[in-house]
C-alpha positions as CSV (number, residue, x, y, z in Angstrom):
1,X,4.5,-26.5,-30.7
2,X,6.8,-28.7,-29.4
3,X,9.8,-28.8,-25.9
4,X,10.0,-25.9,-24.2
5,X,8.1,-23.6,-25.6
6,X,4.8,-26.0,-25.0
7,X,6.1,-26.4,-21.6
8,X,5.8,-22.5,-21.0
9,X,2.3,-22.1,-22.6
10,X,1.1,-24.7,-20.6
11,X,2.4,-23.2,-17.1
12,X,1.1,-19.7,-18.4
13,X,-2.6,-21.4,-18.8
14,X,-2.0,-22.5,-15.7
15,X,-1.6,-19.5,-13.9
16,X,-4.6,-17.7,-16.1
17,X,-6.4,-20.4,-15.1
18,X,-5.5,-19.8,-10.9
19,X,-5.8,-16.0,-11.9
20,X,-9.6,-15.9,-13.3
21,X,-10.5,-18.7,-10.7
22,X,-9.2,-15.9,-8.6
23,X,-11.2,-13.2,-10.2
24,X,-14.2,-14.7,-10.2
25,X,-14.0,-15.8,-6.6
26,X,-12.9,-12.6,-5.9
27,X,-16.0,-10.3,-7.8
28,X,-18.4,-13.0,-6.4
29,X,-17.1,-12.5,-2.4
30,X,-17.1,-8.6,-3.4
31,X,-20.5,-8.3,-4.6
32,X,-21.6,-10.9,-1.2
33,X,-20.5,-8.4,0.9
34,X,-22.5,-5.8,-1.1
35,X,-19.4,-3.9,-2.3
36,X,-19.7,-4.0,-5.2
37,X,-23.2,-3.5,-7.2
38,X,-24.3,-6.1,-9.4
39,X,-24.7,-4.0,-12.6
40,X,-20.5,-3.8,-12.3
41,X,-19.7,-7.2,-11.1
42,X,-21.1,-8.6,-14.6
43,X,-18.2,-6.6,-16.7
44,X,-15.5,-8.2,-14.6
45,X,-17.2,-11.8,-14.4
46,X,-17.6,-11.8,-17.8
47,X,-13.9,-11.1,-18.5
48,X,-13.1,-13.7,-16.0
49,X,-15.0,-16.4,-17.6
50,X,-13.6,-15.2,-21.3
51,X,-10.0,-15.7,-20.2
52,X,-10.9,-19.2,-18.1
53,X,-12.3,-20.1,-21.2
54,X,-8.9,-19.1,-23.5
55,X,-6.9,-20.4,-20.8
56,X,-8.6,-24.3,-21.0
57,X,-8.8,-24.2,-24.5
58,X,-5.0,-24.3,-25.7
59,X,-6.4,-25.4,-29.4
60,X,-8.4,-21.9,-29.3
61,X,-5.4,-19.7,-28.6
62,X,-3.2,-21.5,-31.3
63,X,-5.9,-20.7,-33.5
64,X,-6.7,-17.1,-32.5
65,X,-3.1,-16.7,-32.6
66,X,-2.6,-17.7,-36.3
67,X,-6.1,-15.8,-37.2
68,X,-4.4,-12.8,-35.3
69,X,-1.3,-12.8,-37.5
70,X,1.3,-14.0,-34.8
71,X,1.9,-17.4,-36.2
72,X,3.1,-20.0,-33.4
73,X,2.9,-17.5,-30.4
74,X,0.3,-18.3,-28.1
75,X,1.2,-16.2,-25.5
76,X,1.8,-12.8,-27.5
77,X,-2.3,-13.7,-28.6
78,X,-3.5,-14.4,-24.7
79,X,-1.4,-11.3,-23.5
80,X,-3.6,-8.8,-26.4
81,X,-6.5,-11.0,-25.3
82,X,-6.1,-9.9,-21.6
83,X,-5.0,-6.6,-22.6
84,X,-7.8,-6.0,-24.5
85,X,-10.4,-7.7,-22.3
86,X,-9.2,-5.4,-19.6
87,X,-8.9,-2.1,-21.5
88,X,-12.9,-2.8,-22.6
89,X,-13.8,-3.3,-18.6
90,X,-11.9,-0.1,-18.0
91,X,-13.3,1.7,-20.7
92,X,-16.7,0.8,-19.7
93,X,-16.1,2.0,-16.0
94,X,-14.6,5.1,-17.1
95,X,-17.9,5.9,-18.8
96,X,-19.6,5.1,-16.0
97,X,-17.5,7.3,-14.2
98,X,-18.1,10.3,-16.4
99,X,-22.0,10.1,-16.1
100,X,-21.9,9.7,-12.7
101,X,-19.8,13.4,-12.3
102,X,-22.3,14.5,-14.7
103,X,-25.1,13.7,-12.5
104,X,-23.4,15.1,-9.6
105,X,-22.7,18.3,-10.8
106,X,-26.4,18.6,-11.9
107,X,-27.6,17.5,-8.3
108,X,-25.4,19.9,-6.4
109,X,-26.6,23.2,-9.0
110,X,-30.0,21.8,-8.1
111,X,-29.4,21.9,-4.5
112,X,-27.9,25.2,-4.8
113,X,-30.8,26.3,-6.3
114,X,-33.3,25.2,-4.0
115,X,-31.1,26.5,-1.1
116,X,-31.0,29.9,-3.3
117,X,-35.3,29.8,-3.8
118,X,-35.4,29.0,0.1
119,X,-33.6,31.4,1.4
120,X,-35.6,34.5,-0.9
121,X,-38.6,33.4,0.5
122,X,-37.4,33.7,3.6
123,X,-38.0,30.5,5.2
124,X,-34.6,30.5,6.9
125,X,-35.7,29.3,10.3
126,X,-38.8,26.9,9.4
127,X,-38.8,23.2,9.7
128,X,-38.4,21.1,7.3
C-alpha cells in the first residue's frame, strides 16, 4: 500500500497504539486501587496487549487482512479485530454476570429460609 492510504493506516496504528497503552495503564491503575479484582483485569489486559501487538505489527494486519478475505484493507481487518476482541471480553463478563445473579438469588432463598426456621422456633428475641 502505497500514498495516502499508508499514511492513514499508519496514523490509525498510531492511535491503537496510544489507545491500548491507555488501556493497560488504565486496568493496571484500576486493579492498584483495588477496583477492580484481578481474575477480571486479565480479560481486558489481555485484549490490550493483543491489539498493541496488531497495532506494531503493520506486516501482521496486511496479512490477517488478506487471510480474512478483505484484500488491501487493513483497517476494515483491525476494526473486526477490535470488534471481536471486545465482544469476547463482554461475552465473558456477561457470563460472569449471570452466575453471579444465580448465586444471589440462591443466597437470598437461603437467608429466607433461615429467617423462616428461626422464627418457628421461636428464637425471635435471642442473641445471636
Amino acid at each position: 500500500m502505497e500514498g495516502p492510504g499508508r499514511l492513514t493506516v499508519d496514523r490509525l496504528l498510531h492511535i491503537l497504539t496510544i489507545s491500548a497503552v491507555a488501556l493497560i495503564a488504565l486496568t493496571l491503575g484500576t486493579l492498584r486501587r483495588d477496583h477492580i479484582r484481578v481474575e477480571y483485569s486479565v480479560s481486558w489486559l489481555a485484549g490490550a496487549v493483543v491489539l498493541l501487538g496488531l497495532s506494531r505489527s503493520r506486516g501482521a494486519l496486511e496479512e490477517l487482512s488478506v487471510i480474512m478475505g478483505l484484500g488491501s484493507s487493513p483497517p476494515l481487518a483491525l476494526a473486526l479485530v477490535v470488534g471481536g476482541v471486545f465482544v469476547i471480553i463482554f461475552f465473558r463478563f456477561t457470563v460472569i454476570i449471570s452466575k453471579l445473579r444465580d448465586d444471589n438469588v440462591a443466597l437470598a432463598q437461603r437467608v429466607a429460609a433461615l429467617e423462616y426456621y428461626r422464627k418457628n422456633r421461636g428464637d425471635e428475641g435471642a442473641a445471636t
